[in-house]
N, C-alpha and C positions, 0 to 999 in steps of 0.2 A: 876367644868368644867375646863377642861386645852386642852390649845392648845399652837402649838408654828408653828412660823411663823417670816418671814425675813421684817425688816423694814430700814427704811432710815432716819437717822435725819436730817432735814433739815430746819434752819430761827429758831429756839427753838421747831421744833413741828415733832415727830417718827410718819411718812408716812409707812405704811405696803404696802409691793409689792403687796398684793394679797388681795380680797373683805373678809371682816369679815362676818360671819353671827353673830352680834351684835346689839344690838337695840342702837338708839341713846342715850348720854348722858352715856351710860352704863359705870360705874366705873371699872377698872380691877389691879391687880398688877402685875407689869411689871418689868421682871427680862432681865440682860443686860449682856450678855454673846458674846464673838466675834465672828465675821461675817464665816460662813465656807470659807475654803482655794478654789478659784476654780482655774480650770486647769491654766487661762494666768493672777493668781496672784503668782507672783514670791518674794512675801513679805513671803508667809508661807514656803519656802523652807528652810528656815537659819531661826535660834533659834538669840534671838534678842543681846545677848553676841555677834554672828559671824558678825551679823550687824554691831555692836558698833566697833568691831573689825579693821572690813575691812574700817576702816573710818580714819585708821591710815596706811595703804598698801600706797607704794609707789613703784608702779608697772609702768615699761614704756612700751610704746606700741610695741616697739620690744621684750619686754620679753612677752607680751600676744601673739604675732606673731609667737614666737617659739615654746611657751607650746601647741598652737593648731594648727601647725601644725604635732607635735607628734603625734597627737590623731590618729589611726585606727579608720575605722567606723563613723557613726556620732556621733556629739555633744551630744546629747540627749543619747543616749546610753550611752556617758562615764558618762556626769550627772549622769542619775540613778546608775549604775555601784557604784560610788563614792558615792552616800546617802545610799546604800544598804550597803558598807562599814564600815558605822560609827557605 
């Protein structure tokens, strides 16, 4: 039997978002793989190098000020625009 299914760990103990059809007690192996990306988590857009990266930018808020008002269109457009890029 294989299913798969989204949990939460929380206090030492992986809470499943969703009812098991499992009988109590039931033993299972449980494999641990990361959370999917969803739309308003802005962690899975940048690979964790660009993370580490930009931890060292020393960018002023006038210079953020400038580069978006360059942009045409909206923000979101150029984003993807730009990931579609690489």
């Amino acid at each position: 039997m294989g299913m798969t299914f989204e949990a939460v760990y929380e206090n030492g103990v992986l809470r499943p978002l969703e009812s098991l059809a499992l009988p109590n007690m039931q033993h299972v192996l449980v494999t641990i793989s990361g959370a999917p990306v969803t739309p308003d988590d802005v962690a899975g857009y940048f690979e964790p190098e660009e993370w580490e990266a930009a931890k060292h930018d020393d960018i002023s808020l006038d210079e953020v000020r400038r580069a978006l008002s360059s942009i045409n269109g909206s923000l979101s457009d150029a984003a993807i625009a730009s990931r579609e890029e690489r």
